[in-house]
PDB file of N, CA, C, O and CB in Angstrom:
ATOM      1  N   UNK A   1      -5.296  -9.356  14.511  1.00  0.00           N
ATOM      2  CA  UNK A   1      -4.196 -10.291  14.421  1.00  0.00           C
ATOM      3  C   UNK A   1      -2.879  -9.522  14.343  1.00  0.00           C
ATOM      4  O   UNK A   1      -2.697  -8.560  13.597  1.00  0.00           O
ATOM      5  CB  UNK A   1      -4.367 -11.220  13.202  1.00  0.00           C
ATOM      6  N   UNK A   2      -1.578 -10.266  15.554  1.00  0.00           N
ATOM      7  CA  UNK A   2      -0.544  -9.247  15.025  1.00  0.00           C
ATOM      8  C   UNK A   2       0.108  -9.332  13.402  1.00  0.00           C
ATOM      9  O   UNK A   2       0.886  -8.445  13.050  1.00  0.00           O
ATOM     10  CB  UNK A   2       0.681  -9.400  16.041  1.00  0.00           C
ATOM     11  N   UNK A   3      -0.129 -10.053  12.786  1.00  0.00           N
ATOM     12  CA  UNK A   3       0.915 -10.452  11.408  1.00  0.00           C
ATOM     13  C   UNK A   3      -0.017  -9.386  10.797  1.00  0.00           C
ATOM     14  O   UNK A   3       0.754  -8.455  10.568  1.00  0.00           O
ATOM     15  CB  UNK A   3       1.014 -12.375  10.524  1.00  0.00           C
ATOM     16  N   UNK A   4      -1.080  -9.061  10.460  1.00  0.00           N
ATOM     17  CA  UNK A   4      -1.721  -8.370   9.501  1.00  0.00           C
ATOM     18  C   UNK A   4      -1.053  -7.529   9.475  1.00  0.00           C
ATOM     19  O   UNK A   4      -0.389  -7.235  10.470  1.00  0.00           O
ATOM     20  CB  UNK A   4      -2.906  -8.051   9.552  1.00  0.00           C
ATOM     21  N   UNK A   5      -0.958  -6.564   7.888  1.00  0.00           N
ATOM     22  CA  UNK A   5      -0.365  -5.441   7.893  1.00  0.00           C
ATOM     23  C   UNK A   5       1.275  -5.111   8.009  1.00  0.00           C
ATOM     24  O   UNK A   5       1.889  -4.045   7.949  1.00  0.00           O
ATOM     25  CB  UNK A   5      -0.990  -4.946   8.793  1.00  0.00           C
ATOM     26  N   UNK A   6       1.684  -6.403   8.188  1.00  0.00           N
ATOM     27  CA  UNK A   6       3.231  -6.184   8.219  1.00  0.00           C
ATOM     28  C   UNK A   6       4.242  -6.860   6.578  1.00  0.00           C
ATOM     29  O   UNK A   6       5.458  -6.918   6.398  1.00  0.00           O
ATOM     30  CB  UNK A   6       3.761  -7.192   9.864  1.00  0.00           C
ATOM     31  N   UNK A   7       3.029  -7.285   5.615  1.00  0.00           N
ATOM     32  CA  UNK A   7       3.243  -7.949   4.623  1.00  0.00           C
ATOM     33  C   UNK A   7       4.346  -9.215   4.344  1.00  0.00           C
ATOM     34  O   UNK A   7       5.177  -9.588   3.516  1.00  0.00           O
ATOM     35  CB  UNK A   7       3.391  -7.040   3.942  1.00  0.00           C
ATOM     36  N   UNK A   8       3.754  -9.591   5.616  1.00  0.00           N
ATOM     37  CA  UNK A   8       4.073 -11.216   5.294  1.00  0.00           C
ATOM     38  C   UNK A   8       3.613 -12.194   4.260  1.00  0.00           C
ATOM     39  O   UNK A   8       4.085 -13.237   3.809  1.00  0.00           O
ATOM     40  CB  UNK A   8       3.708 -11.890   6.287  1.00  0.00           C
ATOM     41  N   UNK A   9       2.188 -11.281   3.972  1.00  0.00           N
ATOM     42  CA  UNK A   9       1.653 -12.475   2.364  1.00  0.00           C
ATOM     43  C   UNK A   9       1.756 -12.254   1.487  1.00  0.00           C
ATOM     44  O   UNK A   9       1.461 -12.988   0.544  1.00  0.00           O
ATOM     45  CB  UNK A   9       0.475 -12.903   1.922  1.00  0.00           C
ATOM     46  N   UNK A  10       2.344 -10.847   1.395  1.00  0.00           N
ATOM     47  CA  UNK A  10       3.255 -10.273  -0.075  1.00  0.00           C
ATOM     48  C   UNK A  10       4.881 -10.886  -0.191  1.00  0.00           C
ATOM     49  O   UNK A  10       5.588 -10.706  -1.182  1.00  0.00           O
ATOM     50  CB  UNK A  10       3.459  -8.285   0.021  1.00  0.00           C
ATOM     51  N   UNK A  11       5.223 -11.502   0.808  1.00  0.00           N
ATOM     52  CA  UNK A  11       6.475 -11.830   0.675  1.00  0.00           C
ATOM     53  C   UNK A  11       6.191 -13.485   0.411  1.00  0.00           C
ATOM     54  O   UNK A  11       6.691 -14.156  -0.491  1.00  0.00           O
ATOM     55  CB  UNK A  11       7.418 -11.335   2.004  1.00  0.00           C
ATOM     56  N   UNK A  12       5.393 -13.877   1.291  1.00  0.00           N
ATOM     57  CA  UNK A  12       5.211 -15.413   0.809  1.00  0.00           C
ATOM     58  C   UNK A  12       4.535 -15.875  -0.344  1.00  0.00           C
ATOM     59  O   UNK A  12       4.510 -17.086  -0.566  1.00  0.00           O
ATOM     60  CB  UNK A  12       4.571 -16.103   1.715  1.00  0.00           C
ATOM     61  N   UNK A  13       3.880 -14.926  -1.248  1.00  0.00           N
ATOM     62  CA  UNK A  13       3.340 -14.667  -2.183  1.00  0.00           C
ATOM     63  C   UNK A  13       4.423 -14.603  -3.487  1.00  0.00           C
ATOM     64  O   UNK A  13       4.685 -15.441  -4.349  1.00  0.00           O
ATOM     65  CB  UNK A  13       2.609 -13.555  -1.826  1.00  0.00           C
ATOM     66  N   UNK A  14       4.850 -13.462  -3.286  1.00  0.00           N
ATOM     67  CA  UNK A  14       6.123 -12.934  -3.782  1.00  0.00           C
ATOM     68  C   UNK A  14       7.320 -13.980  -4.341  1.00  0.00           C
ATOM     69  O   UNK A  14       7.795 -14.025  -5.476  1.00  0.00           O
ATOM     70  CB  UNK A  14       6.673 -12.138  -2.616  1.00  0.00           C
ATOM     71  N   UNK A  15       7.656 -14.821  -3.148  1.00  0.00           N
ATOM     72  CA  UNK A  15       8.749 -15.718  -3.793  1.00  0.00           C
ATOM     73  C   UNK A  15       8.297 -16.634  -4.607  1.00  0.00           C
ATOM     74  O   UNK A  15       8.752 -16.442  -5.735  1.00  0.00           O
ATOM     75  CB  UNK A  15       9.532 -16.422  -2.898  1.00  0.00           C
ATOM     76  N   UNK A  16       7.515 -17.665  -4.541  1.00  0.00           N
ATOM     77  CA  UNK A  16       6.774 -18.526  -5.676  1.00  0.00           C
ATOM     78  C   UNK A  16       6.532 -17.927  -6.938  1.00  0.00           C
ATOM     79  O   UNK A  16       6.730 -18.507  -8.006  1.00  0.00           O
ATOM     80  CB  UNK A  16       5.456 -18.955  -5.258  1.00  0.00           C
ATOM     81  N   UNK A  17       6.103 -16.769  -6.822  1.00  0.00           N
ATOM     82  CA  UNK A  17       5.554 -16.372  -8.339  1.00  0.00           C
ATOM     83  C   UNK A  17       7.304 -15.887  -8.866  1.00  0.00           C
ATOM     84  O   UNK A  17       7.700 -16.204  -9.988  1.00  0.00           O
ATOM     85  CB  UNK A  17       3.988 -14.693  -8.354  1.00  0.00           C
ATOM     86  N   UNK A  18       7.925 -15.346  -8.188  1.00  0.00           N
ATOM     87  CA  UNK A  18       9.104 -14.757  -8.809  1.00  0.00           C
ATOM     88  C   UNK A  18       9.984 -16.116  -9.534  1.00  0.00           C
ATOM     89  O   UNK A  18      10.466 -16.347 -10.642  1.00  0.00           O
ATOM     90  CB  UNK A  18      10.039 -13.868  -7.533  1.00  0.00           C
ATOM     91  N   UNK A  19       9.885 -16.791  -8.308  1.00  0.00           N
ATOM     92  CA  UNK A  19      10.726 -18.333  -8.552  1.00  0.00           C
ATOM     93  C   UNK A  19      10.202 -19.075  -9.749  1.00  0.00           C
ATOM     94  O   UNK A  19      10.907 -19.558 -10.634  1.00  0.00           O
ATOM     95  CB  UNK A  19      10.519 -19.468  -7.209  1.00  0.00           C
ATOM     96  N   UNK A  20       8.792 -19.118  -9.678  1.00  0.00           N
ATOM     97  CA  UNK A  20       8.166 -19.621 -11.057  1.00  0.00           C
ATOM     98  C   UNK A  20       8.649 -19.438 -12.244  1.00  0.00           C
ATOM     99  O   UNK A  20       9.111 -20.252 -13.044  1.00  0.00           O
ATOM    100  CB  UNK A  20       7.054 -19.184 -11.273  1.00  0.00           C
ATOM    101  N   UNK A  21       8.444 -17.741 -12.341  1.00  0.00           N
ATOM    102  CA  UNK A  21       8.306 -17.118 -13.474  1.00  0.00           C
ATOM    103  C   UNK A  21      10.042 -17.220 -13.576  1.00  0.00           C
ATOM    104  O   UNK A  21      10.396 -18.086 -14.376  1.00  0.00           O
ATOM    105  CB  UNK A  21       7.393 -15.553 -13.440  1.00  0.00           C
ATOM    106  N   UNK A  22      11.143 -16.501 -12.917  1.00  0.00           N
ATOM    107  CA  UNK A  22      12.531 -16.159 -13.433  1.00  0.00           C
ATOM    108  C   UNK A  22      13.528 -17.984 -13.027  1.00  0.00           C
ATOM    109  O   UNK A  22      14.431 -18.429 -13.735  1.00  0.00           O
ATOM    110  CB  UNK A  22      13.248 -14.351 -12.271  1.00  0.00           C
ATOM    111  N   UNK A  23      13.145 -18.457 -12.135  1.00  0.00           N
ATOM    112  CA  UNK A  23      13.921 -19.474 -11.883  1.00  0.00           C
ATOM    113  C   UNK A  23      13.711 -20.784 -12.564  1.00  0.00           C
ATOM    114  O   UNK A  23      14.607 -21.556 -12.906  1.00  0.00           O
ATOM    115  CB  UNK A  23      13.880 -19.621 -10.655  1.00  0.00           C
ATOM    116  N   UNK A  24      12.194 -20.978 -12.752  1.00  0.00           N
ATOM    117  CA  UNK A  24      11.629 -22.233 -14.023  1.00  0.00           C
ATOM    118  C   UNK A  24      11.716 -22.289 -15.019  1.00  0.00           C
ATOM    119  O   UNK A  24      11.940 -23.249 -15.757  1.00  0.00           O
ATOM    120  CB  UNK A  24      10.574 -22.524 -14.288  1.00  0.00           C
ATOM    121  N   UNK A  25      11.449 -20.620 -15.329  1.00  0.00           N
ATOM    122  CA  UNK A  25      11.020 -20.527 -16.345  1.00  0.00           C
ATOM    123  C   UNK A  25      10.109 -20.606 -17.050  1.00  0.00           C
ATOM    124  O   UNK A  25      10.212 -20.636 -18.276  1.00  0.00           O
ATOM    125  CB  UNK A  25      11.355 -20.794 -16.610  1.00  0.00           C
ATOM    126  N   UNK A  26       8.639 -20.673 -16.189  1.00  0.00           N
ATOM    127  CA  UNK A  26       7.321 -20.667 -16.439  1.00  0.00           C
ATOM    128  C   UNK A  26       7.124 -19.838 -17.274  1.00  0.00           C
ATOM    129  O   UNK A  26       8.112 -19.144 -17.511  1.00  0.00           O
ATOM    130  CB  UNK A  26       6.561 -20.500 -15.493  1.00  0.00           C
ATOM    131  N   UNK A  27       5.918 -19.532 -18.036  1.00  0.00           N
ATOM    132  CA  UNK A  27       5.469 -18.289 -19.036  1.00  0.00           C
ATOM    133  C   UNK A  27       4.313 -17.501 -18.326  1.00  0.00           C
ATOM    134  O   UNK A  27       4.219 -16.274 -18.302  1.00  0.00           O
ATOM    135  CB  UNK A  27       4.867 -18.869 -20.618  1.00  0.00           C
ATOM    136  N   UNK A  28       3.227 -18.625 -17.606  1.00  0.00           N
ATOM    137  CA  UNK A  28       2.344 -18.203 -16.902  1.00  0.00           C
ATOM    138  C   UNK A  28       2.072 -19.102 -15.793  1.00  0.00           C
ATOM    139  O   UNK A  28       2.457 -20.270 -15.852  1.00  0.00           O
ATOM    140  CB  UNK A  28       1.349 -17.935 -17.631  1.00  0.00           C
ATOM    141  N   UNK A  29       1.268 -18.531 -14.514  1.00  0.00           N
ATOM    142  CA  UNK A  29       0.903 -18.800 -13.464  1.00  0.00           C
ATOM    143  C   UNK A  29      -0.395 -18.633 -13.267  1.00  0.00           C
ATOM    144  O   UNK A  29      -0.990 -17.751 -13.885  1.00  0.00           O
ATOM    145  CB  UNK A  29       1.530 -18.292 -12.735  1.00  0.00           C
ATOM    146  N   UNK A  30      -0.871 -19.239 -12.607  1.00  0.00           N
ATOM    147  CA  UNK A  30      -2.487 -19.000 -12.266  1.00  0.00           C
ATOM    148  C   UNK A  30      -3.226 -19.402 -11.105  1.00  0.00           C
ATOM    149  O   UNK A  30      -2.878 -20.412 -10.493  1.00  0.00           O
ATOM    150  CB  UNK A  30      -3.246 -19.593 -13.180  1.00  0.00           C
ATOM    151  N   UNK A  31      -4.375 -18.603 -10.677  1.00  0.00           N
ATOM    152  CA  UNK A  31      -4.703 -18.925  -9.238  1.00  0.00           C
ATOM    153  C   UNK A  31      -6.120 -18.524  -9.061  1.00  0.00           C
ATOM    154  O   UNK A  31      -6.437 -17.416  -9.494  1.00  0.00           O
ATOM    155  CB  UNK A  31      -3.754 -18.170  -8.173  1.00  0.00           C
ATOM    156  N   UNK A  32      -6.920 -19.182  -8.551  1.00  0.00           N
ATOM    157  CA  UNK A  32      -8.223 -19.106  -8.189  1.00  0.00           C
ATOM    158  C   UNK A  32      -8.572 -18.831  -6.969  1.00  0.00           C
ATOM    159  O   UNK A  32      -8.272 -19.567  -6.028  1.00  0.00           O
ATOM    160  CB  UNK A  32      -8.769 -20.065  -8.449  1.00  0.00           C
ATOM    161  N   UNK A  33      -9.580 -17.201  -6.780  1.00  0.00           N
ATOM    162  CA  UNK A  33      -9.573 -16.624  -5.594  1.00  0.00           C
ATOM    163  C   UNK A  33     -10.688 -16.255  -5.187  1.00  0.00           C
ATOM    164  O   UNK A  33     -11.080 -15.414  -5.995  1.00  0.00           O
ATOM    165  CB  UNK A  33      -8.848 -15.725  -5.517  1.00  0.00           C
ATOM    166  N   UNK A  34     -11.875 -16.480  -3.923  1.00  0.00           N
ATOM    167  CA  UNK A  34     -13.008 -15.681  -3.821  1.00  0.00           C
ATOM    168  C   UNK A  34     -12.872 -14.334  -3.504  1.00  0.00           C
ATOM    169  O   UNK A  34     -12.186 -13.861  -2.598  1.00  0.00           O
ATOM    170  CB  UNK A  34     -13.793 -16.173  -2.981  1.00  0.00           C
ATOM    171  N   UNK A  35     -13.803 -13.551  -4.579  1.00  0.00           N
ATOM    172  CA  UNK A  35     -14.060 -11.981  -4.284  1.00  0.00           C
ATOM    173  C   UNK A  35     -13.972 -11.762  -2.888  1.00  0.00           C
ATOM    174  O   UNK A  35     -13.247 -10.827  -2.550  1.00  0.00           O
ATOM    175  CB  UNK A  35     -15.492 -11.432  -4.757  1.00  0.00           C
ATOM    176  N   UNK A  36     -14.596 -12.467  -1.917  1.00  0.00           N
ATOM    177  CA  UNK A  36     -14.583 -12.468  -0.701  1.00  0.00           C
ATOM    178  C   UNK A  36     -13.663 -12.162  -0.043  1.00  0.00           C
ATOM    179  O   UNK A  36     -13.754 -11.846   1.143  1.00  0.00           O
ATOM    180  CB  UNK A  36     -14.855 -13.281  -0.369  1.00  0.00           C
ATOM    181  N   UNK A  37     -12.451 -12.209  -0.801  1.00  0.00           N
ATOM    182  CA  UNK A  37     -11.179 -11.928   0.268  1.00  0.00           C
ATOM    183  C   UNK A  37     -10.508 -10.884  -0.712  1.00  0.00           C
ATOM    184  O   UNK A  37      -9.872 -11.141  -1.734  1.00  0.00           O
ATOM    185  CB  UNK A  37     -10.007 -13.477   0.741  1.00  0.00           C
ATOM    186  N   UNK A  38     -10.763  -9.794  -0.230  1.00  0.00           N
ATOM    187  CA  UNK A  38     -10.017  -8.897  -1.257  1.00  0.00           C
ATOM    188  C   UNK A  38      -8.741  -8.333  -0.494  1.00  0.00           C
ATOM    189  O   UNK A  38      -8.249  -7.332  -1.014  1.00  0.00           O
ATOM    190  CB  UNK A  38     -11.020  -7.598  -1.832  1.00  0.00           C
ATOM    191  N   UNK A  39      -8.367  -8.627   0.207  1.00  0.00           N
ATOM    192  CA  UNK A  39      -6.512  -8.815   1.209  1.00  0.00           C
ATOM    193  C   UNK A  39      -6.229  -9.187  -0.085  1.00  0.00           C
ATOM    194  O   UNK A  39      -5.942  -8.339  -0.930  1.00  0.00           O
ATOM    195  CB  UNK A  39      -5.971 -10.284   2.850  1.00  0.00           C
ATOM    196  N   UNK A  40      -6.308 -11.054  -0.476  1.00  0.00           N
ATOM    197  CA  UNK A  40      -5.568 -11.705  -1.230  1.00  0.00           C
ATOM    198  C   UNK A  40      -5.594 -11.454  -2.404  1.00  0.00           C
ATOM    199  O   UNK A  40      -4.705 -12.047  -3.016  1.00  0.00           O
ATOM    200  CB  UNK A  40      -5.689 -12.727  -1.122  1.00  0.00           C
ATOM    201  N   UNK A  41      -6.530 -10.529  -3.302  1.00  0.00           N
ATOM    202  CA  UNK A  41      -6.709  -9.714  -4.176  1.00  0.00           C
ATOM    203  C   UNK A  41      -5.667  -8.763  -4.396  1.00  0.00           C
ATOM    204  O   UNK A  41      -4.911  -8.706  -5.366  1.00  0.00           O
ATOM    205  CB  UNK A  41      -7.755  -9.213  -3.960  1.00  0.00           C
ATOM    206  N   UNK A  42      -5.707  -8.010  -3.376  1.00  0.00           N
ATOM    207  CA  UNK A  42      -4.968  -7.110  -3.177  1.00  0.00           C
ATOM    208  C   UNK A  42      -3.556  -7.557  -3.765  1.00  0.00           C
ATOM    209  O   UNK A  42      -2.910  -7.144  -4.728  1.00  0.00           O
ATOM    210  CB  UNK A  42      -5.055  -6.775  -1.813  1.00  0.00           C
ATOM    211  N   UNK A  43      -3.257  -8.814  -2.582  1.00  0.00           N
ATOM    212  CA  UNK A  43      -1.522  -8.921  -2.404  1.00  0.00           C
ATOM    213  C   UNK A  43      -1.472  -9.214  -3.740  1.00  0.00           C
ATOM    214  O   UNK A  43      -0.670  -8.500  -4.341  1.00  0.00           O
ATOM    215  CB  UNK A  43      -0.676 -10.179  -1.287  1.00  0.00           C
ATOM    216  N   UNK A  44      -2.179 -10.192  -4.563  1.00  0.00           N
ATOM    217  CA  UNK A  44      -2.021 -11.201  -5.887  1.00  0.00           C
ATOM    218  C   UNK A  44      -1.940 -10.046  -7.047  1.00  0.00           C
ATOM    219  O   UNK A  44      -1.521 -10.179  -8.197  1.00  0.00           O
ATOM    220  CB  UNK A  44      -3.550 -12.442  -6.166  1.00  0.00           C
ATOM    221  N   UNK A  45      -2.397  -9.017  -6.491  1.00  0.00           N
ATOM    222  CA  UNK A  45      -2.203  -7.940  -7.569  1.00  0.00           C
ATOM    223  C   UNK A  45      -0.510  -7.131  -7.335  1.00  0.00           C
ATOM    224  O   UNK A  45       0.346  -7.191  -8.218  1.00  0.00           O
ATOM    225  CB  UNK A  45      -3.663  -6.676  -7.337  1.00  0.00           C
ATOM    226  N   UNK A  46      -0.353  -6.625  -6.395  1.00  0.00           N
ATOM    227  CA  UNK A  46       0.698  -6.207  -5.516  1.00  0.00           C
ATOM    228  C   UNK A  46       2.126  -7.217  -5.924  1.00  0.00           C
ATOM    229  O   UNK A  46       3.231  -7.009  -5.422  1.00  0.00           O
ATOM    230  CB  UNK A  46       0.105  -6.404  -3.830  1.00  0.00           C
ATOM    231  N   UNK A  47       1.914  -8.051  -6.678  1.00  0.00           N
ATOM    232  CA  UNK A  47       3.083  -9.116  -6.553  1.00  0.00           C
ATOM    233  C   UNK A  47       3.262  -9.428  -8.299  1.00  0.00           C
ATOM    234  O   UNK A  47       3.981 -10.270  -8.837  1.00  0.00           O
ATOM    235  CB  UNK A  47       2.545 -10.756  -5.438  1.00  0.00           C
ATOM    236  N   UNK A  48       2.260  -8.344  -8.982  1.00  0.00           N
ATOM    237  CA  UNK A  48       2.381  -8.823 -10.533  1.00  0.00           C
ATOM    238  C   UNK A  48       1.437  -9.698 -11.123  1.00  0.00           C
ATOM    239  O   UNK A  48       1.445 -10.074 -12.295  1.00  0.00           O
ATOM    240  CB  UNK A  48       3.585  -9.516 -10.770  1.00  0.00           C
ATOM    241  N   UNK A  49       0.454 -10.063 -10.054  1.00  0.00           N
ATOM    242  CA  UNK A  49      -0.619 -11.505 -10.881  1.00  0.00           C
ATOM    243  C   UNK A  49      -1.707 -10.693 -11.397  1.00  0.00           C
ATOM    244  O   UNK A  49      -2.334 -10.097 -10.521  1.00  0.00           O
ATOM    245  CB  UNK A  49      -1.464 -12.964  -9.651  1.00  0.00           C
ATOM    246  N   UNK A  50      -2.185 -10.475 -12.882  1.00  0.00           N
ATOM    247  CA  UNK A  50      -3.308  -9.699 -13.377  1.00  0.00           C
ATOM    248  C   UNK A  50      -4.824 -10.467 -13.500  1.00  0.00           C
ATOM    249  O   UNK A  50      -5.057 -11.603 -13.912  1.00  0.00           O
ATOM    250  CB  UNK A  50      -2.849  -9.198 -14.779  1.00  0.00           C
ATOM    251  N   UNK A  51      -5.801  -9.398 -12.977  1.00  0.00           N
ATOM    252  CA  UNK A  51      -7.247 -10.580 -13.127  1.00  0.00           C
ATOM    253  C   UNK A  51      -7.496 -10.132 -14.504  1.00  0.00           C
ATOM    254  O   UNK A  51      -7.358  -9.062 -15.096  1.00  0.00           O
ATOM    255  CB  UNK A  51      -8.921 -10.355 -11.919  1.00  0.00           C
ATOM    256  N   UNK A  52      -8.046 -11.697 -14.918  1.00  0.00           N
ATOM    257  CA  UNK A  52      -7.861 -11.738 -16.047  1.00  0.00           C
ATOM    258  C   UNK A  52      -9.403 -12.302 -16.235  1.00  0.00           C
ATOM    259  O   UNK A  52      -9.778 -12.461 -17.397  1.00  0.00           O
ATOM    260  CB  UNK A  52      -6.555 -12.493 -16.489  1.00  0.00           C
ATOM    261  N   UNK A  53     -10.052 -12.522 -15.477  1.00  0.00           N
ATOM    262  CA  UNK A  53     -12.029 -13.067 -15.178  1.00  0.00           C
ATOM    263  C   UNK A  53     -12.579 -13.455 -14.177  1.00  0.00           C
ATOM    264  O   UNK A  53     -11.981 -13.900 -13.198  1.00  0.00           O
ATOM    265  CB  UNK A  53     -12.604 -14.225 -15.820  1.00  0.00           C
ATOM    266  N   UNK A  54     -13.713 -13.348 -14.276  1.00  0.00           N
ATOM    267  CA  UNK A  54     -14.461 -13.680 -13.187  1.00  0.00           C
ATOM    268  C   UNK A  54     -15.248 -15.145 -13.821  1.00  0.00           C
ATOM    269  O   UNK A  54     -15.528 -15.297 -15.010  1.00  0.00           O
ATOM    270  CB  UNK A  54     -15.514 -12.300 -12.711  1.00  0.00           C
ATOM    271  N   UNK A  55     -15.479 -16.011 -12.878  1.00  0.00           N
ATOM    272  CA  UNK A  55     -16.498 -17.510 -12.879  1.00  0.00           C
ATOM    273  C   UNK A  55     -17.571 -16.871 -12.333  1.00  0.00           C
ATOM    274  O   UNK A  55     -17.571 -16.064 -11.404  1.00  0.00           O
ATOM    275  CB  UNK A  55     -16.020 -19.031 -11.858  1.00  0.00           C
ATOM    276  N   UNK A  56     -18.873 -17.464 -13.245  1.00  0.00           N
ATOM    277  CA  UNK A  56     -20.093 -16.995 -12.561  1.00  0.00           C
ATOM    278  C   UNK A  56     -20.610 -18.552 -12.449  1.00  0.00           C
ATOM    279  O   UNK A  56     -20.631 -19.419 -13.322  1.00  0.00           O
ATOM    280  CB  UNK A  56     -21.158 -15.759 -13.482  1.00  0.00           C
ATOM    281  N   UNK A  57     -20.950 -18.597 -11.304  1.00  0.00           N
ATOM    282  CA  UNK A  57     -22.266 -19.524 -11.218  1.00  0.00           C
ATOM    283  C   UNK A  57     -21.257 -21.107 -11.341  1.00  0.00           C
ATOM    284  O   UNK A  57     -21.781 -22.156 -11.715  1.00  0.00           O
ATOM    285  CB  UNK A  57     -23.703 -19.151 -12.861  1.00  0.00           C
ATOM    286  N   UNK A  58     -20.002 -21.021 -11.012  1.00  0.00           N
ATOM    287  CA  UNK A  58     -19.370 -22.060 -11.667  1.00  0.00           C
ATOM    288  C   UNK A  58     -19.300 -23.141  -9.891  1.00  0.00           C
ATOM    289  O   UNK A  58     -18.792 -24.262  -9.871  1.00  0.00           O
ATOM    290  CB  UNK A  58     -17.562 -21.385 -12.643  1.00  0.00           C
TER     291      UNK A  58
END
């Protein structure tokens, strides 16, 4: 795909959580992700979001 790799989902990623957290004024954010995609792992880490558990069996 051409978009891969040019971090377009760190930027679209990026503004929501920033906007959340400094412009709302949120305290926390949260998001549910399959292991399966560890790109979005990646970026969700890359942007400040910490894993904080895993669901088993849920």
């Amino acid at each position: 795909m051409p978009a891969r790799g040019r971090g377009l989902g760190t930027e679209a990623t990026r503004f929501p959580v920033d906007y959340g957290l400094v412009a709302l004024g949120l305290n926390r954010i949260s998001l549910e992700v399959y292991d399966v995609n560890p790109r979005a792992c990646h970026v969700y880490e890359k942007v400040g979001l910490v894993h904080e558990g895993t669901e088993r069996q849920a």
